[in-house]
Legacy VTK file of the C-alpha trace (Angstrom):
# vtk DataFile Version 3.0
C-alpha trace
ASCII
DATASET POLYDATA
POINTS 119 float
0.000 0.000 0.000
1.361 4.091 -1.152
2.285 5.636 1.802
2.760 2.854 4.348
5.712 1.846 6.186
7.073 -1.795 5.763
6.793 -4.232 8.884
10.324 -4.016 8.005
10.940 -0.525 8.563
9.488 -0.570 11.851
11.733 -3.009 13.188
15.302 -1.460 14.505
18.523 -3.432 13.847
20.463 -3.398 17.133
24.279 -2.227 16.517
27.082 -3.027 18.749
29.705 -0.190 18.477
33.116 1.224 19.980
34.244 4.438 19.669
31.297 5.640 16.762
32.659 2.452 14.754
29.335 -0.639 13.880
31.528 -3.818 14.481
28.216 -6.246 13.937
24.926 -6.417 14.348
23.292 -7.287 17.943
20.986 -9.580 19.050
19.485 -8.962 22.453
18.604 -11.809 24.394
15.923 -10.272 26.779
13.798 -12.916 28.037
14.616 -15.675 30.229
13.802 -18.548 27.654
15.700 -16.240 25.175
18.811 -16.378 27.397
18.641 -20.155 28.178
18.611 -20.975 23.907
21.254 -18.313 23.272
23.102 -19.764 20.331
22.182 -23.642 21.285
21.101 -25.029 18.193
23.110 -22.612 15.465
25.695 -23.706 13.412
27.241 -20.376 13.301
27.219 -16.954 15.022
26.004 -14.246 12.807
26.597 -10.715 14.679
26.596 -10.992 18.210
24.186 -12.206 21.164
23.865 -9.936 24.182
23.163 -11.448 27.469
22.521 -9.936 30.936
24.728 -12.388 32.173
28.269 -12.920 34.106
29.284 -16.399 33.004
27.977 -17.961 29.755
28.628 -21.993 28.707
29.138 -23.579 25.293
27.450 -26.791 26.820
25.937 -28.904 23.166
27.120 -26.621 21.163
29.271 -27.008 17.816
31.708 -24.573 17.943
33.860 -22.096 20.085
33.079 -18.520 20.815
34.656 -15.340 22.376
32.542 -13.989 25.023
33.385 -10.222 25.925
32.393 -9.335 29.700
30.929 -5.589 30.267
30.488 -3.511 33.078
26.751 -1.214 33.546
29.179 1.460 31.507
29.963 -0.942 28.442
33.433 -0.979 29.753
35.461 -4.017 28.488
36.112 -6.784 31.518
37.377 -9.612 30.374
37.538 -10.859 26.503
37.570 -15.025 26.208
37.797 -17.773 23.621
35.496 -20.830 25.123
35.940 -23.707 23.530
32.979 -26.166 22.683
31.280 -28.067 25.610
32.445 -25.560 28.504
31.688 -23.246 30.987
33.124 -19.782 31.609
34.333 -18.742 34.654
32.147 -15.904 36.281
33.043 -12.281 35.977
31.224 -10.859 39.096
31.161 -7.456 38.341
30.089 -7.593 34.724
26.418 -7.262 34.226
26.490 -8.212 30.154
28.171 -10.780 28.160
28.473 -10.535 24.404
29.053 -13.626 22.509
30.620 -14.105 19.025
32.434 -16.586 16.725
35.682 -17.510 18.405
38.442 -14.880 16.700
35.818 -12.101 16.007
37.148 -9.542 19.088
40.567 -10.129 17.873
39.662 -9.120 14.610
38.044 -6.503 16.244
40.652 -5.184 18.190
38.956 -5.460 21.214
40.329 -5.728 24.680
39.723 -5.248 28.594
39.069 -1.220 28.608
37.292 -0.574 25.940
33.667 0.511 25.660
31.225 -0.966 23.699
27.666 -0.132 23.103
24.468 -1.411 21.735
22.647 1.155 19.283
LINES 1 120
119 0 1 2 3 4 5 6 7 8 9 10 11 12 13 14 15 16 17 18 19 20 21 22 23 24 25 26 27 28 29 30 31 32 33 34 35 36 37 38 39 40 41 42 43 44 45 46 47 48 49 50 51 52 53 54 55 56 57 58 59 60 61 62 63 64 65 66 67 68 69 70 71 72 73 74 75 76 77 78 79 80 81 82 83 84 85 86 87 88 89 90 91 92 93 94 95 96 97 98 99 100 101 102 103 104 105 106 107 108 109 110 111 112 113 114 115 116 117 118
C-alpha cells in the first residue's frame, strides 16, 4: 500500500559499536527462555548475542566462541575464547556478556578497557 511503512521498517537493527565504529549487528537476548537458547542449536554466530549475564557456557554446542564481559558502563572486563562443551568462569562485576564466533574480538581489536555499546 502508497504511503505505508514496511513491517520491516518498523523493526530497529540493534548495533554493537566502539568508539562511533558498527563492528556487527546485535541480538538482544531479553527474556529468560531467550537467554537459556542463546546460540544452542546454530551452526554459526552471525553478529553478536547480548546477554545480561556474568558467566555464559558452550554446553551442546558445535563450535567455540569469544565472550566479551561488560560492566553497567559498556566498559570491556574480560575478553575469552570458550571452547565447545564448557563453561566460563564468572566475571562478578560484569552485568552483560556478548558472545561471538571464536576470533571475532581479535579481529576486532577489542580488549579489557574498551567501551562498547548497543545502538
Amino acid at each position: 500500500m502508497a504511503g505505508r511503512p514496511s513491517a520491516c521498517e518498523d523493526v530497529a537493527v540493534p548495533w554493537l559499536v566502539r568508539d562511533g565504529k558498527v563492528l556487527a549487528s546485535a541480538e538482544v537476548a531479553a527474556s529468560r527462555a531467550e537467554r537459556r537458547r542463546g546460540l544452542l542449536g546454530r551452526d554459526q554466530v552471525d553478529g553478536v548475542l547480548c546477554l545480561p549475564v556474568r558467566s555464559v557456557h558452550t554446553v551442546g554446542m558445535k563450535f567455540p566462541i569469544d565472550v566479551a564481559y561488560l560492566d553497567e558502563d559498556g566498559r570491556v572486563l574480560r575478553v575469552d575464547t570458550l571452547p565447545a562443551n564448557r563453561v566460563s568462569r564468572p566475571c562478578w562485576s560484569a552485568r552483560m556478556a556478548v558472545e561471538t564466533a571464536a576470533g571475532q574480538m581479535a579481529q576486532w581489536g577489542v580488549r579489557p578497557g574498551d567501551t562498547l555499546e548497543i545502538r
